[in-house]
C-alpha angles and dihedrals in degrees: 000000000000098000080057100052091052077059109055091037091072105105148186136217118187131170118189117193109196122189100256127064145198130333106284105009137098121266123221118254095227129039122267115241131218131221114182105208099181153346128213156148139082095301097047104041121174106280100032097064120088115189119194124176118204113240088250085045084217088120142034143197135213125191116176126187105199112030096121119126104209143165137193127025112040087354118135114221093250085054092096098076132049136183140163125180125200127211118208135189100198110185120215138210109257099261097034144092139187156226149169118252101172128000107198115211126196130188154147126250132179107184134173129233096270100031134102138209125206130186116179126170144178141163144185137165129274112283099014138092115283115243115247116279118256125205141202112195117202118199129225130266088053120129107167145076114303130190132182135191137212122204142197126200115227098248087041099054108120091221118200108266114252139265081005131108109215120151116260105225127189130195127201121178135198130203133175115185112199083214099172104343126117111262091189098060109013132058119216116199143166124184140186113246092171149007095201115191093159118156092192076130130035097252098082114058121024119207125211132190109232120231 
């Protein structure tokens, strides 16, 4: 079992900024560029975090080892709780701004009758107030793939203020809560597969002019 959860803990984070936008914005005449300044947290420690930049740096990619939330049998007690957060520098066309219209997150869970699983993400930019966490809950017994999806409505996106440089962080969570299982014979867990910003469609990022 084991040999088979260090597989499917091995995950992937990947952004793609394509040169259009959202409906019914402009989009910049050049691409925008990424630069990933760190990654932290429980579920990302040094050493378990591999960062690679496309040459175009239009895209990244993210693979973590060890970001996997678990209880019971050769569990820690700090097991039961996971985060990473991950620090960007996104460089904009002079003009333009920002924002995130829809973050997509894949993952793995095994989890007991009895158990539960819990992502929850936010982000904001540097300097400014976090957006409001938002949570997807798995109930036990589960033992598949699972994906979630956050979206922002149009009028609602937080977007970068403009002509300032401030990091872009994002922060994703995961929980597993033994509830009712068996700790002492069973093993609950729930791990990230995927931190997916794509804009492959115009949904997830929205671009603005500036004034």
């Amino acid at each position: 079992m084991f040999n088979f959860v260090a597989a499917v803990t091995m995950a992937a984070a990947v952004i793609v900024i394509p040169p259009g936008g959202a409906p019914n914005t402009t989009p910049p005449p050049d691409h925008m560029t990424i630069d990933v300044v760190t990654v932290n947290g429980s579920g990302c420690p040094a050493g378990t975090a591999a960062v690679a930049v496309s040459p175009d740096n239009k895209a990244f990619t993210v693979t973590y080892s060890q970001f996997m939330a678990q209880v019971g049998v050769g569990a820690l007690p700090t097991d039961f709780r996971k985060n990473c957060q991950l620090n960007l520098r996104l460089n904009i066309p002079q003009g333009f701004t920002y924002g995130i219209a829809q973050t997509d997150y894949r993952g793995f869970a095994h989890l007991e009758q009895g158990a539960s699983g819990l992502e929850r993400a936010n982000y904001y930019f540097q300097g400014m107030s976090p957006t409001a966490y938002r949570s997807h809950s798995y109930a036990g017994p589960f033992s598949d793939d699972w994906q979630a999806t956050d979206t922002t409505e149009l009028a609602a996106i937080v977007y970068h203020p403009c002509g300032e440089q401030r990091l872009f962080n994002i922060n994703t969570e995961l929980r597993v809560s033994a509830g009712s299982s068996d700790t002492t014979k069973t093993t609950s867990f729930m791990s990230m597969d995927s931190t997916d910003g794509s804009v492959e469609t115009t949904y997830h990022f929205a671009w603005k002019t500036c004034p």
